[in-house]
matplotlib code that plots the C-alpha trace (Angstrom):
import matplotlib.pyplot as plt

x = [-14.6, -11.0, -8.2, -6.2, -3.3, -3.3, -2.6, -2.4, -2.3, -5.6, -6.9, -5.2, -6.5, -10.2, -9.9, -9.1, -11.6, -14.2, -13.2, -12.9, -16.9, -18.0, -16.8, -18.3, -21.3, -21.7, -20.1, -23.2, -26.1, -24.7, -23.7, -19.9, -18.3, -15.5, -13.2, -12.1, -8.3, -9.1, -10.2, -8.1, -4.6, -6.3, -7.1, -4.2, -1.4, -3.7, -3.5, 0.1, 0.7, -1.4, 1.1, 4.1, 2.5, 1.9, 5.4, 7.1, 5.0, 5.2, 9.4, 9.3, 6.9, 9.5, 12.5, 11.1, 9.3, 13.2, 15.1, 12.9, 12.0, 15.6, 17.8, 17.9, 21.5, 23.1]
y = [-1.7, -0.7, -3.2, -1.7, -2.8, -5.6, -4.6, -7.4, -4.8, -3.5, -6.6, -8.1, -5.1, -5.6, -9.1, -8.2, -5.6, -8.0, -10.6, -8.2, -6.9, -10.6, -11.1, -8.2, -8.8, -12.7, -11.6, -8.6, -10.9, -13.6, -16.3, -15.9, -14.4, -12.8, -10.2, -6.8, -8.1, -10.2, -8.1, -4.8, -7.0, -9.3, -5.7, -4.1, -6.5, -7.2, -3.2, -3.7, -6.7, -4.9, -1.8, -4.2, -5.9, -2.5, -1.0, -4.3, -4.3, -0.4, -1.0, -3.8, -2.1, 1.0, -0.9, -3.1, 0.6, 2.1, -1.3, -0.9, 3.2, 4.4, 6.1, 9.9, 10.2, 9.8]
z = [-12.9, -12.7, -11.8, -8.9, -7.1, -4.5, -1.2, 1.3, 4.7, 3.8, 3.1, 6.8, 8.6, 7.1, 7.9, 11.5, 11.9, 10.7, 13.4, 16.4, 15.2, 15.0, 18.0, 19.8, 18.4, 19.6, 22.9, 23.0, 22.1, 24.9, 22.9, 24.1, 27.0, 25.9, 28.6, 26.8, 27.1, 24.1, 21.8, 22.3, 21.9, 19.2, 17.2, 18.2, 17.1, 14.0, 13.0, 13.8, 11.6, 8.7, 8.9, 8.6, 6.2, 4.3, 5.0, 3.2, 0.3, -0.6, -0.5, -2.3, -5.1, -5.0, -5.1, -8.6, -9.9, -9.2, -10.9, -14.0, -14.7, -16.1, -14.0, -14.5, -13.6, -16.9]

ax = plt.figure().add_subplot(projection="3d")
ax.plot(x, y, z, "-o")
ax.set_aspect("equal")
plt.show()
């Protein structure tokens, strides 16, 4: 298999898809009780932490990919 490049806001925004499935799932078997104003908010602000996390990760990568390729200025 290929190596690829670690991206931690996929990995948050799989991690919080996971959770809000689990926990429709135990709350539509019956084992927990569980209002919709937990889930949307918990999914929402998890999607939105996952973008951050994805925005500060692709400028950090460009700003070491732009410090080390040559400049094409002179």
């Amino acid at each position: 298999m290929r190596r690829h490049e670690f991206q931690p806001g996929r990995m948050v925004a799989g991690a919080v898809l996971l959770t809000a499935g689990v926990l429709y799932l135990l709350d539509a078997t019956g084992e927990a009780d569980l209002a919709w104003w937990v889930i949307v908010p918990l999914t929402m602000g998890g999607l939105s932490l996952a973008a951050m996390l994805g925005l500060v990760t692709y400028s950090v990568r460009r700003d070491r990919r732009d410090r080390i390729s040559p400049s094409s200025d002179g």
